[in-house]
TORDRENGU-396709 format. One record per residue (C-alpha): x negated, y, z; residue in one letter. Coordinates in nm, 4 decimals, padded with zeros to 6 digits. Last residue first. Layout:
REM TORDRENGU-396709
X / Y / Z / A
...
END
This chain:
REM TORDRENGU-396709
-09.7301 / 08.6815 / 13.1674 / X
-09.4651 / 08.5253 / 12.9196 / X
-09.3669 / 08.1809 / 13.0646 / X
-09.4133 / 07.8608 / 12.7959 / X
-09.7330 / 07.6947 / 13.0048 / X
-09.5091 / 07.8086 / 13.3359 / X
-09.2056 / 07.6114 / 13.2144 / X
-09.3920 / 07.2956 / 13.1287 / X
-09.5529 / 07.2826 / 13.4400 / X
-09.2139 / 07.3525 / 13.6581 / X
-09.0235 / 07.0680 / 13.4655 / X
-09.3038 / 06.8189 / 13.5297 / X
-09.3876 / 06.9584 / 13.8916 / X
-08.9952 / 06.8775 / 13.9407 / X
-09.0425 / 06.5184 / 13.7960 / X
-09.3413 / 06.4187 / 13.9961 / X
-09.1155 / 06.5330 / 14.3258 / X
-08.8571 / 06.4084 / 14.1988 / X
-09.0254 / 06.0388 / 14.1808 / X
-09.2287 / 06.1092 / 14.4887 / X
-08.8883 / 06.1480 / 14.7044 / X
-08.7069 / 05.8437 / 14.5292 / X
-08.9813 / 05.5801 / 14.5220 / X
-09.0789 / 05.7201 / 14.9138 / X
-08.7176 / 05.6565 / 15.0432 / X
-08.6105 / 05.3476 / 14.8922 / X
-08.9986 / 05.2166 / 15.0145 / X
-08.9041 / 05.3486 / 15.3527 / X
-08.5681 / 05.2009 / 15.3590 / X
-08.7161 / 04.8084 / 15.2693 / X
-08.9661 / 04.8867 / 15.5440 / X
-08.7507 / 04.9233 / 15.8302 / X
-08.7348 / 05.1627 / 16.1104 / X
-08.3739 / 05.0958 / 16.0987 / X
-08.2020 / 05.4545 / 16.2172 / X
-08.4939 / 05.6801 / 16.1202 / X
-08.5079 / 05.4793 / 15.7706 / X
-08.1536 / 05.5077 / 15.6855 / X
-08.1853 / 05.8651 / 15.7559 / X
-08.4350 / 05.8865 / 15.4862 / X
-08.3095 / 05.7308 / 15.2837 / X
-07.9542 / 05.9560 / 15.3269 / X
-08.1910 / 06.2856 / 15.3179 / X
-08.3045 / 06.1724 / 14.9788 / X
-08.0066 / 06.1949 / 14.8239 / X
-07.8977 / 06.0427 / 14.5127 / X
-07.8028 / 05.6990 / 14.6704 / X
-07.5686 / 05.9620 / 14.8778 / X
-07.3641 / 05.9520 / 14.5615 / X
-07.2156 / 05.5729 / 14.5918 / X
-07.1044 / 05.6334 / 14.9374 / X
-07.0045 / 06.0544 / 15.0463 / X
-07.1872 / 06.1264 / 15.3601 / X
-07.5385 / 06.1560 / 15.2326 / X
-07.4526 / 06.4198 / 14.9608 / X
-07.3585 / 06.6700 / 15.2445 / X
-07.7356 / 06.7002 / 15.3565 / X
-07.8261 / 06.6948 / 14.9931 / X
-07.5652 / 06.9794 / 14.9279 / X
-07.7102 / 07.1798 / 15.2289 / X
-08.0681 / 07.1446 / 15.0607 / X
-07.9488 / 07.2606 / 14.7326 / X
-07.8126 / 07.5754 / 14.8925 / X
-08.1204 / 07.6370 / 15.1132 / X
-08.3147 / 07.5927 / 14.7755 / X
-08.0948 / 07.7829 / 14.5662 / X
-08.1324 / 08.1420 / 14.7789 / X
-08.4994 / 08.0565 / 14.8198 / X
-08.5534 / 08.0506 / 14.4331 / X
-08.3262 / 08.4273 / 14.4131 / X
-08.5596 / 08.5440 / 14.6397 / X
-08.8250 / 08.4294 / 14.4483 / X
-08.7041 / 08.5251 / 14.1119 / X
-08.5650 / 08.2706 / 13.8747 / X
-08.6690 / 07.9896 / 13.6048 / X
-09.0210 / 07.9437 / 13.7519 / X
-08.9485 / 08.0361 / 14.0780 / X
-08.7459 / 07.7264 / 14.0713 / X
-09.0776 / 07.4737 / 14.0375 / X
-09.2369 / 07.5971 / 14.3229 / X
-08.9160 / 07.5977 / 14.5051 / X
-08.8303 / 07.1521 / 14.4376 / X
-09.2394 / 07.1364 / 14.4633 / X
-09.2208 / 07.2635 / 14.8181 / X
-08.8836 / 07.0870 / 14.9249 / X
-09.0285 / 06.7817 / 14.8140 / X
-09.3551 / 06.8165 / 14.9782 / X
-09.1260 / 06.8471 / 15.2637 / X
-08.9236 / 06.5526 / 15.2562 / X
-09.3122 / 06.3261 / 15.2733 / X
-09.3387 / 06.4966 / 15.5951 / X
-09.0266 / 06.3026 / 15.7232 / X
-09.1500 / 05.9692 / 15.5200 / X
-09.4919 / 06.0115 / 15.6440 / X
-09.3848 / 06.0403 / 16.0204 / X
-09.1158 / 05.8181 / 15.9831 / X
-09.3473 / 05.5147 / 15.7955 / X
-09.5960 / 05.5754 / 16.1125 / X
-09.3164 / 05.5429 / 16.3609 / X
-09.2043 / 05.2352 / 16.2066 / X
-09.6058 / 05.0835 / 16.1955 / X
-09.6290 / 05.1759 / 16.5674 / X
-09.3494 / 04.8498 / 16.6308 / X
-09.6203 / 04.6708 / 16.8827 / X
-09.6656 / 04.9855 / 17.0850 / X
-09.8943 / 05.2837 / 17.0238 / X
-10.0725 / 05.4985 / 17.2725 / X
-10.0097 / 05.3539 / 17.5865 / X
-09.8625 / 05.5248 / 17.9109 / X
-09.5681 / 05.3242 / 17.9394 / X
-09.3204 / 05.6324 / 17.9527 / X
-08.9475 / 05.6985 / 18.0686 / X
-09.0702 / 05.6615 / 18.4614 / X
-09.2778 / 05.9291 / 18.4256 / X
-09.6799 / 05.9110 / 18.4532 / X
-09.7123 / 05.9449 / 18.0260 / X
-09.5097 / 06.2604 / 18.0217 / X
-09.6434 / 06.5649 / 18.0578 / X
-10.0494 / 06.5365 / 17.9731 / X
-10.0185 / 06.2028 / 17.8373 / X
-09.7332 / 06.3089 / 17.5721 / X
-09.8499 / 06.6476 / 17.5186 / X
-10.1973 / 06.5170 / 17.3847 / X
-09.9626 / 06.3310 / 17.1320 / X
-09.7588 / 06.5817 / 17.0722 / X
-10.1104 / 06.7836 / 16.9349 / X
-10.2486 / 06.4573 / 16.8332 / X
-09.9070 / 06.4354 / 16.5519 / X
-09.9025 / 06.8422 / 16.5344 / X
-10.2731 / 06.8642 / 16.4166 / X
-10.1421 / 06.5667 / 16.1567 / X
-09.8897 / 06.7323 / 16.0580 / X
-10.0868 / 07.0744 / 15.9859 / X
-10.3418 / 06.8924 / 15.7812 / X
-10.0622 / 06.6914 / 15.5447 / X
-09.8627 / 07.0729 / 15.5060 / X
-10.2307 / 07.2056 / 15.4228 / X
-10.2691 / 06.9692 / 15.1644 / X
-09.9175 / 06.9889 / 15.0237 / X
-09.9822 / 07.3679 / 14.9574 / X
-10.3107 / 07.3741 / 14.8676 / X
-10.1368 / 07.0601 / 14.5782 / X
-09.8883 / 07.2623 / 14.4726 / X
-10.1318 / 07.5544 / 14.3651 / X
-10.3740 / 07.3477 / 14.1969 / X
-10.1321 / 07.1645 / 13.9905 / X
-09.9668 / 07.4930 / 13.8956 / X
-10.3575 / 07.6052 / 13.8209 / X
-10.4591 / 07.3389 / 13.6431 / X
-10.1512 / 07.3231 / 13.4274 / X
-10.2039 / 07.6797 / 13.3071 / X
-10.5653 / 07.6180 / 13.2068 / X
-10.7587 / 07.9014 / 13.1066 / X
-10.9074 / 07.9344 / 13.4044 / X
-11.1484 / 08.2775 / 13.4021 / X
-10.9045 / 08.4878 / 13.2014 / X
-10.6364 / 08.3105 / 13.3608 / X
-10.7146 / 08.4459 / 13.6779 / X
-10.7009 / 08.8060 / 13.6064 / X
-10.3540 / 08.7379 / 13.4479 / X
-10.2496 / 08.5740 / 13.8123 / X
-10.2978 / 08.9124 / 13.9839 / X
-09.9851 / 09.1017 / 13.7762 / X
-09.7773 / 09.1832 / 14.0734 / X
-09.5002 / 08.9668 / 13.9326 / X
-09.6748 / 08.6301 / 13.8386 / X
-09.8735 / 08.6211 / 14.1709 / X
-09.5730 / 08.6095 / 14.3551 / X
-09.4091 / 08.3365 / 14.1436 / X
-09.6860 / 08.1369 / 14.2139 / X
-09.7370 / 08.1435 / 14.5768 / X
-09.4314 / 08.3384 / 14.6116 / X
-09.1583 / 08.0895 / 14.5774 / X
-09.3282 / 07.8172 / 14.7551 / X
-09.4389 / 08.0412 / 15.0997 / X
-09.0604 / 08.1115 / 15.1051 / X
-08.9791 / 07.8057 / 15.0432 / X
-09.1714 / 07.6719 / 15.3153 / X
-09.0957 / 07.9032 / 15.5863 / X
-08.7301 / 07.7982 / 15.5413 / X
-08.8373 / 07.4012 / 15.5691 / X
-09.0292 / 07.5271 / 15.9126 / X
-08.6576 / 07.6905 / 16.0236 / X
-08.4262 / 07.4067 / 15.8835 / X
-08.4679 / 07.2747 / 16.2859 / X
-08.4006 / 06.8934 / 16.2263 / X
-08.6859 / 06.8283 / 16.0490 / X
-08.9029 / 06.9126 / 16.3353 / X
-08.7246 / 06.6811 / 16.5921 / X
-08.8081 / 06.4166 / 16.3629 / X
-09.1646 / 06.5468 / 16.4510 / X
-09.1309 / 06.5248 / 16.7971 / X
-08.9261 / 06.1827 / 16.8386 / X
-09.2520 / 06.0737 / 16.6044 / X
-09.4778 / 06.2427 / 16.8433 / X
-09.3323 / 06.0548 / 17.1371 / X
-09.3233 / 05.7211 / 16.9379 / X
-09.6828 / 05.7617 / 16.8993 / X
-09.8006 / 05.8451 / 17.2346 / X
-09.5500 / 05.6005 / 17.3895 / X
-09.2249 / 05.5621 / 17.5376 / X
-09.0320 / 05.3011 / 17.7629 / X
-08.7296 / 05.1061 / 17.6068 / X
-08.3891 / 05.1661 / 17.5652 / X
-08.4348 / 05.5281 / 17.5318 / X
-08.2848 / 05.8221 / 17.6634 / X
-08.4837 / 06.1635 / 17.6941 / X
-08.3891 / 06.4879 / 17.8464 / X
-08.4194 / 06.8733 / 17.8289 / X
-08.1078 / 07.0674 / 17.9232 / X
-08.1128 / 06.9283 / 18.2799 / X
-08.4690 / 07.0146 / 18.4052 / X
-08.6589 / 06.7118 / 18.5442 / X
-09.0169 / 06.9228 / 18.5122 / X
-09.1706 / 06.6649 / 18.3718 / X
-08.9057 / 06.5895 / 18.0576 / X
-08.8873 / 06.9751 / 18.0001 / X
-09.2424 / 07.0441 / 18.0274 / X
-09.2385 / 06.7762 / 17.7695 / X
-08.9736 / 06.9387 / 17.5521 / X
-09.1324 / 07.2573 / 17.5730 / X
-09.4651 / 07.1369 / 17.4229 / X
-09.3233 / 06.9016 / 17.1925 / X
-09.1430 / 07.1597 / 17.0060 / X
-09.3640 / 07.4967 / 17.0561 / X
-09.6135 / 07.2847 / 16.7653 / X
-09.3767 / 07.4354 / 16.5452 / X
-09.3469 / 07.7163 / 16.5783 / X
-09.7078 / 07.6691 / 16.4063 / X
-09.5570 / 07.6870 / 16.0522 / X
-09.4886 / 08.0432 / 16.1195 / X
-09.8992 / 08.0479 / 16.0976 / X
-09.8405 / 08.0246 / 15.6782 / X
-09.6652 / 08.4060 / 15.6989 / X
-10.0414 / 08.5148 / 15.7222 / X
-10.1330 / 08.3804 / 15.4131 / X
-10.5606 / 08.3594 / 15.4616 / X
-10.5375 / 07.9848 / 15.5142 / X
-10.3471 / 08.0104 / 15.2178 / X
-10.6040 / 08.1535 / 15.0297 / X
-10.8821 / 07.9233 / 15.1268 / X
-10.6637 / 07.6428 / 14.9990 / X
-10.6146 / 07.7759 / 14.7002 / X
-10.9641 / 07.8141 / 14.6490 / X
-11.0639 / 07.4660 / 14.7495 / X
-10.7871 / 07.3590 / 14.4831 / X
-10.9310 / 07.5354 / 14.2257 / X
-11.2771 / 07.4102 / 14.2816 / X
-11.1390 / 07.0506 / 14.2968 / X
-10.9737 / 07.1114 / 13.9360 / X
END
């Protein structure tokens, strides 16, 4: 299982469509040559001083907000698998795995792997673009953490926890559908999430309603709700796609 895993991995470093992810790391970049340079569009209003790791937090809820890296995602999702399904490569590997749960384990797994790596590059990345661009102004304290780090650390894993949903949630579609067709639900599944956590007594469904909870309390009673809910479908959708790709024709 490792040695699968180490070779997914080395083939989505080798995905070119994986460096989209890196928009990304544009975020905190602009935004703090926004804060330094005093420009108008870009500001920041807080009731207390920033740090390092509240910074990156802001930075990486900031993330979540743009669908954009979620888009890249899915598409990344659907053809992982699906791709390799349709242009008749995954056969070859079969002959030398023959283990179809193995390999759809193996598969999610590069993927939520290299998600974890690239958050954390973008947590000391924000973090370096804190105390290069913001750390001397007036709106900063200069330290790294402060005495409530443990709230931006349960935001930071909740928020990246939403997209190892998302993955699995595709992964798991292309099974039943093509991969365009497995994009096409995701971004309407996501925008019925979104509109799940304004209606009470159904938004207990949605993850995106824990997990605003959790960016408006910082507490850990919402980040448990959150993470029981997120990793439960997320075990659940590997469950459904597993048992559809040991049945698939190939």
């Amino acid at each position: 299982m490792k040695t699968l895993v180490r070779f997914e991995l080395f083939k989505q470093l080798r995905r070119k469509e994986n460096l989209l992810v890196f928009f990304m790391f544009l975020l905190p970049l602009f935004y703090g040559l926004g804060v330094h340079n005093h420009s108008l569009i870009v500001t920041y209003n807080g009731n207390a001083p920033i740090n390092g790791l509240t910074f990156a937090d802001n930075m990486y809820t900031l993330v979540y907000m743009v669908f954009v890296i979620f888009l890249i995602l899915a598409i990344n999702s659907a053809n992982i698998l699906k791709g390799e399904i349709e242009n008749g490569s995954l056969s070859m590997m079969l002959n030398r795995v023959n283990n179809r749960r193995n390999i759809y384990r193996s598969k999610f797994y590069a993927q939520s792997i290299y998600w974890w790596v690239v958050t954390a590059l973008f947590i000391v990345f924000s973090i370096g673009c804190y105390y290069l661009l913001v750390a001397k102004l007036p709106i900063a304290d200069g330290k790294l953490i402060s005495a409530h780090y443990l709230s931006d650390l349960m935001t930071i894993v909740a928020t990246g926890s939403l997209y190892i949903l998302a993955i699995s949630l595709v992964q798991s579609l292309s099974m039943y559908v093509k991969s365009y067709v497995s994009i096409g639900l995701f971004i309407v599944l996501f925008v019925v999430f979104v509109y799940l956590k304004s209606f009470p007594g159904v938004q207990l469904a949605s993850p995106m309603y824990h997990l605003g909870q959790l960016l408006d309390t910082g507490k850990g009673i919402d980040f448990i709700r959150f993470m029981a809910l997120n990793w439960g479908l997320v075990y659940l959708l590997n469950l459904i796609g597993i048992r559809k790709f040991e049945r698939c024709d190939l």
